[in-house]
KEVEX-665002 format. One record per atom (N, C-alpha, C): z, x, y; atom name; residue in three letters. Coordinates in Angstrom, 1 decimal. Atoms other than C-alpha are relative to their C-alpha. Layout:
BEGIN
ATOM      pz      px      py  site  code
ATOM       Z       X       Y    CA   ALA
...
! end
This chain:
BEGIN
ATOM      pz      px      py  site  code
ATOM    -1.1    -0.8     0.4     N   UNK
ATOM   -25.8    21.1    51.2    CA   UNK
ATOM     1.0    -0.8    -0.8     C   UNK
ATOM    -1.4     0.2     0.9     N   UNK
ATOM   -23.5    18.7    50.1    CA   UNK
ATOM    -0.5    -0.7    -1.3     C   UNK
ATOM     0.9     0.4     0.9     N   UNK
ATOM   -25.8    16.8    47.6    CA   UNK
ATOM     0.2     1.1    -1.3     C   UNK
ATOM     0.2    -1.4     0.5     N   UNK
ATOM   -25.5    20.4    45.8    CA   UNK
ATOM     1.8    -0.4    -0.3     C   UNK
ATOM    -1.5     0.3     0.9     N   UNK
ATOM   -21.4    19.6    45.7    CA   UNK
ATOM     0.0    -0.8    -1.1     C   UNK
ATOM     0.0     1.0     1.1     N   UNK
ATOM   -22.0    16.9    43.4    CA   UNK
ATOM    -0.9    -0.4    -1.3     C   UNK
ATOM     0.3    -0.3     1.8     N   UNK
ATOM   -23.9    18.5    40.8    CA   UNK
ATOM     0.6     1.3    -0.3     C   UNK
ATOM    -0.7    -1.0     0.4     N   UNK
ATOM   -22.0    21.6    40.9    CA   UNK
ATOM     1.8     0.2     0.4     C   UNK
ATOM    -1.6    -0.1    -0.8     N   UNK
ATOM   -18.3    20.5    41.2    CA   UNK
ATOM     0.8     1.5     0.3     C   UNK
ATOM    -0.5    -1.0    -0.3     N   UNK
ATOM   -17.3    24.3    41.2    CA   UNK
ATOM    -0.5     0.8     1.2     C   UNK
ATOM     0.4    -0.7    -0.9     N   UNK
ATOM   -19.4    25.3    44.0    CA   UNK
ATOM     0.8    -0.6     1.1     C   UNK
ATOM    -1.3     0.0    -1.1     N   UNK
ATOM   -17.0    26.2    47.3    CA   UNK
ATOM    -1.1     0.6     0.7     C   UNK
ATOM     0.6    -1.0    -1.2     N   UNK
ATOM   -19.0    27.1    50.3    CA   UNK
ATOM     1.3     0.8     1.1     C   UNK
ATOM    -1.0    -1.1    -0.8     N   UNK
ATOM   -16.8    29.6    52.4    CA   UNK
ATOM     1.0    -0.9     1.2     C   UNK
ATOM    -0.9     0.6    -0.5     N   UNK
ATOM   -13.9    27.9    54.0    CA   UNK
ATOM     0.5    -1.4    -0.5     C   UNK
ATOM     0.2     1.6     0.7     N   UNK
ATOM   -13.9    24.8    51.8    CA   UNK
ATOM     0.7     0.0    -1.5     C   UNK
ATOM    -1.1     0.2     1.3     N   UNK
ATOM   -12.5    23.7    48.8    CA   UNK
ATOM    -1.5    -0.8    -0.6     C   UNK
ATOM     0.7     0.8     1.1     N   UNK
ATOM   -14.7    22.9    45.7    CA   UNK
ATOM     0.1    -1.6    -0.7     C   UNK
ATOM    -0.4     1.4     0.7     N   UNK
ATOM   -15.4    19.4    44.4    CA   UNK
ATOM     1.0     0.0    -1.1     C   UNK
ATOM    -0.8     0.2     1.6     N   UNK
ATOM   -13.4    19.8    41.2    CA   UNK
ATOM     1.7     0.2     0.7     C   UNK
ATOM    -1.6    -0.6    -0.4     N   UNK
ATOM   -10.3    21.4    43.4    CA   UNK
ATOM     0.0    -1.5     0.7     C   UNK
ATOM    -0.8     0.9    -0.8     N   UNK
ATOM   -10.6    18.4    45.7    CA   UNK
ATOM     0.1    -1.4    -0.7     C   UNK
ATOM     0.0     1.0     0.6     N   UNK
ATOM   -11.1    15.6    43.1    CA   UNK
ATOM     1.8     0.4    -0.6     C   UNK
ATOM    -1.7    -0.4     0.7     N   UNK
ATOM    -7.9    17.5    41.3    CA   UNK
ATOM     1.0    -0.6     0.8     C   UNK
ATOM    -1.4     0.1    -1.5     N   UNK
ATOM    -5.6    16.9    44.8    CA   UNK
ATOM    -0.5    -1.4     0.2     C   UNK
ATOM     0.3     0.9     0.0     N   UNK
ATOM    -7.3    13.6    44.8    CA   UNK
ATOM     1.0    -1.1    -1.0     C   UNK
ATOM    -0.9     1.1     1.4     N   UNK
ATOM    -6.0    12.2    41.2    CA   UNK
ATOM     1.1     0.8     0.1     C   UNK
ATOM    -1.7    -0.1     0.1     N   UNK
ATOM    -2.6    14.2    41.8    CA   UNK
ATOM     0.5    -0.9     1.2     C   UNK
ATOM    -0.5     1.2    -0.8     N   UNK
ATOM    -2.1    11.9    44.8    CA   UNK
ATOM     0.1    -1.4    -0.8     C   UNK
ATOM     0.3     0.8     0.5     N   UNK
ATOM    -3.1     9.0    43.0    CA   UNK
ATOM     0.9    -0.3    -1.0     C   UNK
ATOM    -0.6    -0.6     1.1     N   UNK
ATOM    -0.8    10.0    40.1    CA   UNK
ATOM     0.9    -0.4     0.5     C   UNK
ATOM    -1.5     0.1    -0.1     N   UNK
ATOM     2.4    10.5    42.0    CA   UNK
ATOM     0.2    -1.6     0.8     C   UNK
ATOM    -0.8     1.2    -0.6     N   UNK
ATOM     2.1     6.7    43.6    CA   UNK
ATOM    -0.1    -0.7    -1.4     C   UNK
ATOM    -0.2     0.8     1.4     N   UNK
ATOM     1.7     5.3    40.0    CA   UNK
ATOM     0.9     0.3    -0.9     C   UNK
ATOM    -1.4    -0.3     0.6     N   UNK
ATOM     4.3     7.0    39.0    CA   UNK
ATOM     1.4     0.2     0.9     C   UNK
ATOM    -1.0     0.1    -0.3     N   UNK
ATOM     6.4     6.2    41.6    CA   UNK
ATOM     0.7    -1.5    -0.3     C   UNK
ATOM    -0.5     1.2     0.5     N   UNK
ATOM     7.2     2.5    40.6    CA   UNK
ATOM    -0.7    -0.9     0.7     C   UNK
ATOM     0.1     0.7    -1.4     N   UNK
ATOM     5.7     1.0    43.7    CA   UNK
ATOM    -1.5    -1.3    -1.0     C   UNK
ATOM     0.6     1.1     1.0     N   UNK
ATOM     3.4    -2.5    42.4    CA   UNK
ATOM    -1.3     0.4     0.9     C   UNK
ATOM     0.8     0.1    -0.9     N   UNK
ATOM     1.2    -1.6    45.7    CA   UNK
ATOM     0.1     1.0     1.0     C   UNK
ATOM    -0.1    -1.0    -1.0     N   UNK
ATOM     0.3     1.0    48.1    CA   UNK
ATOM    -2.2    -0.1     0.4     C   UNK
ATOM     1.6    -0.6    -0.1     N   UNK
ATOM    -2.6     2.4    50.0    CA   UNK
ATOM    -0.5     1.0     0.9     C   UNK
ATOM     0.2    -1.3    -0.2     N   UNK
ATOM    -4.3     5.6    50.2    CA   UNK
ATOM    -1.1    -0.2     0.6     C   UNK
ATOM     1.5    -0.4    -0.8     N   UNK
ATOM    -6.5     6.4    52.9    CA   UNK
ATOM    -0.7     1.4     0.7     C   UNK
ATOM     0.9    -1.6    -0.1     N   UNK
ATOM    -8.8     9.4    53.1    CA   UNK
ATOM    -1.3    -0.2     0.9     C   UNK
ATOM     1.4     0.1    -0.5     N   UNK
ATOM   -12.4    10.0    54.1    CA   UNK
ATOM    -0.9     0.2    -1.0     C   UNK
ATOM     1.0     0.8     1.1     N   UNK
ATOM   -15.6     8.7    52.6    CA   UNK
ATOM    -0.5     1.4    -1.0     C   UNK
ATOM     0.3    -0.3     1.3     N   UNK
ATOM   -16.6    12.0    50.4    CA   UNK
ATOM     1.4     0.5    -1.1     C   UNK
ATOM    -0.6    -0.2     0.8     N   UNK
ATOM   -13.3    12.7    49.0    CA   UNK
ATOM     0.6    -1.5    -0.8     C   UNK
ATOM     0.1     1.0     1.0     N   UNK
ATOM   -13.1     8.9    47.9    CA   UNK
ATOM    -1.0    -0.2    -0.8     C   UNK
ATOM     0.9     0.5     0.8     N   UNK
ATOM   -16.4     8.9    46.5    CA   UNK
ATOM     0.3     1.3    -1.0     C   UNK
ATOM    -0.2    -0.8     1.3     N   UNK
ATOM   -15.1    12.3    44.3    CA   UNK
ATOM     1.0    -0.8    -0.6     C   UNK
ATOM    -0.7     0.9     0.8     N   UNK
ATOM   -12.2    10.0    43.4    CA   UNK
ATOM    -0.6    -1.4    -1.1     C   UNK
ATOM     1.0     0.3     1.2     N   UNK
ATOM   -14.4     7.8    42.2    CA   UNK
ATOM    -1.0    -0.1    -0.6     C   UNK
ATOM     1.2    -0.7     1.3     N   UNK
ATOM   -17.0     9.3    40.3    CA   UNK
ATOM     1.2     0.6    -0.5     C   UNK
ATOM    -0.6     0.2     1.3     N   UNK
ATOM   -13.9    10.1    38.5    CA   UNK
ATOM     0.3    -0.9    -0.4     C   UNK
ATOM    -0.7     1.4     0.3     N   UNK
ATOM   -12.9     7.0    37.7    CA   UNK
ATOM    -1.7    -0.3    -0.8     C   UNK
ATOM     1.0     0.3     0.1     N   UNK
ATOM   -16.5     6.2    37.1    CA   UNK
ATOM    -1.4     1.1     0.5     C   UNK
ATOM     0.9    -1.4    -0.1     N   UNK
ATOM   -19.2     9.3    36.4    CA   UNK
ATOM    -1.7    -0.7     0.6     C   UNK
ATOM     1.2     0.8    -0.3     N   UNK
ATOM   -21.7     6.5    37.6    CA   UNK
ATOM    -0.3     0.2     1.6     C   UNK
ATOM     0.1    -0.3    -1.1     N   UNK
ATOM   -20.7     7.3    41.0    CA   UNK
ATOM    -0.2     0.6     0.8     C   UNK
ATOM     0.8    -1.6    -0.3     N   UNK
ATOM   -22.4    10.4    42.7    CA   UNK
ATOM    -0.2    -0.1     1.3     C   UNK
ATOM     0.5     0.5    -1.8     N   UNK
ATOM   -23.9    11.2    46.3    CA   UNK
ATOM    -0.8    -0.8    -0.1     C   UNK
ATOM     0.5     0.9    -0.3     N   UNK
ATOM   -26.2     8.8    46.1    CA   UNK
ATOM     0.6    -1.2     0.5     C   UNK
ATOM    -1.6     1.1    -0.8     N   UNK
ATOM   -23.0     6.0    46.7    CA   UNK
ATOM     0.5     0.4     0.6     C   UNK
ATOM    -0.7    -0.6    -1.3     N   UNK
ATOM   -21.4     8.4    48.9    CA   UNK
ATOM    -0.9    -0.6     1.1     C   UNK
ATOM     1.1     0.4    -1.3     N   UNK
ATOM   -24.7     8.0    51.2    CA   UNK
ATOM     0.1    -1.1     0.4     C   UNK
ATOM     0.2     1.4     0.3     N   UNK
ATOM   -24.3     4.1    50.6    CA   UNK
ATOM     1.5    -0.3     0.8     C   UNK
ATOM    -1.5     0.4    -0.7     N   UNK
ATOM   -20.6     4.3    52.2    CA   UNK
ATOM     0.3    -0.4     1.2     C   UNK
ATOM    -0.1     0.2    -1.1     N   UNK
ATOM   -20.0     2.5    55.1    CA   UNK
ATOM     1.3     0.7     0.7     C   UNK
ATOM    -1.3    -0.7    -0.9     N   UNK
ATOM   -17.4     3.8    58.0    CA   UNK
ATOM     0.6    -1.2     1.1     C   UNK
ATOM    -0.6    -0.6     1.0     N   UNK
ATOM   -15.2     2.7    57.7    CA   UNK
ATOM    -0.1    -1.2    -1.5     C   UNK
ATOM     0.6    -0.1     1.5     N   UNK
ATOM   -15.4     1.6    53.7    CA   UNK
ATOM     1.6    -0.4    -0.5     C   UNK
ATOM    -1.6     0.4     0.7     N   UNK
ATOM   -12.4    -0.2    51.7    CA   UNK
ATOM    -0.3    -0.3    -1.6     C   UNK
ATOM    -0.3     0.3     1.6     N   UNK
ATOM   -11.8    -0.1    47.8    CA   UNK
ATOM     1.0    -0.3    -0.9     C   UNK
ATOM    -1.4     0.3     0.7     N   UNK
ATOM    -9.3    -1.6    45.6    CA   UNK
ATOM    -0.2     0.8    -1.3     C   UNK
ATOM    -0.3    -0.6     1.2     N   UNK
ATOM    -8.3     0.3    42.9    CA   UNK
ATOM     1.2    -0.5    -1.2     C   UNK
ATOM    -1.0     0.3     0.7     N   UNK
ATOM    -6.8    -0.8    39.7    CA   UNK
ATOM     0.1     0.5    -1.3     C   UNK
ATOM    -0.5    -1.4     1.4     N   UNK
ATOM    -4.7     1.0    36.6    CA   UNK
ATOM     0.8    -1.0    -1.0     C   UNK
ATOM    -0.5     1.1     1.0     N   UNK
ATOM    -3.8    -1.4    33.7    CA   UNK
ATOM     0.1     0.8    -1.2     C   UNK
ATOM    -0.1    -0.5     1.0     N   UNK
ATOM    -2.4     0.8    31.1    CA   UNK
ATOM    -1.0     1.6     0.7     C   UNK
ATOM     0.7    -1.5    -0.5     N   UNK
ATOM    -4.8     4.2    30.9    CA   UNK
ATOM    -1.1    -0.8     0.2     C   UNK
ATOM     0.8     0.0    -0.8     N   UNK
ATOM    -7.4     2.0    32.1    CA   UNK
ATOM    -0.6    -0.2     1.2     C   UNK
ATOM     0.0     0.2    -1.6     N   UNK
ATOM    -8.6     1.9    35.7    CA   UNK
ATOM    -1.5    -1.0    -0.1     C   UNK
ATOM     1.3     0.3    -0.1     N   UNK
ATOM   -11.5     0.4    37.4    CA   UNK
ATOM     0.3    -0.2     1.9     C   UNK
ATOM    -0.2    -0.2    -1.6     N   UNK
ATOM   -12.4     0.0    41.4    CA   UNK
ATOM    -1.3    -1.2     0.3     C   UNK
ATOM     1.3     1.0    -0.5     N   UNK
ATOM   -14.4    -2.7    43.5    CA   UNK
ATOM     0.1    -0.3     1.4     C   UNK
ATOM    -0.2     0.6    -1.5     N   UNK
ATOM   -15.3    -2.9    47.1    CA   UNK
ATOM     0.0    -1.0     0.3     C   UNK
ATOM    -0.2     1.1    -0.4     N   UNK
ATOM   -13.7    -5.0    48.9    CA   UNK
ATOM    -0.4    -0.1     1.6     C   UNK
ATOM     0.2     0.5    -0.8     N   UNK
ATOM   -14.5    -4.9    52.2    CA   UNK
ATOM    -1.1     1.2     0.8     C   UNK
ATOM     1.3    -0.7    -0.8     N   UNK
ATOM   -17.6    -3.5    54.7    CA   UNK
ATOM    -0.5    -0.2     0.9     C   UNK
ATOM     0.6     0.8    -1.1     N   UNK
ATOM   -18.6    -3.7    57.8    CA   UNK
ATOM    -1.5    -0.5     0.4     C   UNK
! end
């Protein structure tokens, strides 16, 4: 089932929220700490709404890297002008 989220970001199974809605609420978080001034912060979620965060950042990153996610899973993310980029840093 959820392999099926991540080639159809608009599919919502019944009580849930579609990949595209929750990647949206993903980069508006992401947004409002980069545009709060701050040099450093850190956002922590659960492993498939970081891996919709980034596979936007990077369309390279799909369920097959979600599967690949350890628990718990740490990623630095960085925004240098309009461009970003991400690298795990730590794994148990």
């Amino acid at each position: 089932m959820l392999r099926r989220t991540y080639g159809d970001m608009d599919l919502c199974y019944e009580g849930g929220e579609s990949s595209r809605t929750a990647t949206s609420r993903a980069v508006q978080v992401v947004t409002e700490v980069l545009n709060s001034g701050w040099k450093n912060a850190v956002i922590v979620s659960h492993g498939n709404l970081i891996s919709l965060l980034l596979g936007h950042l990077d369309q390279a990153f799909g369920f097959e890297e979600w599967e690949a996610l350890s628990n718990p899973d740490v990623y630095e993310l960085s925004f240098t002008g309009p461009a970003s980029s991400f690298k795990r840093i730590w794994m148990p």
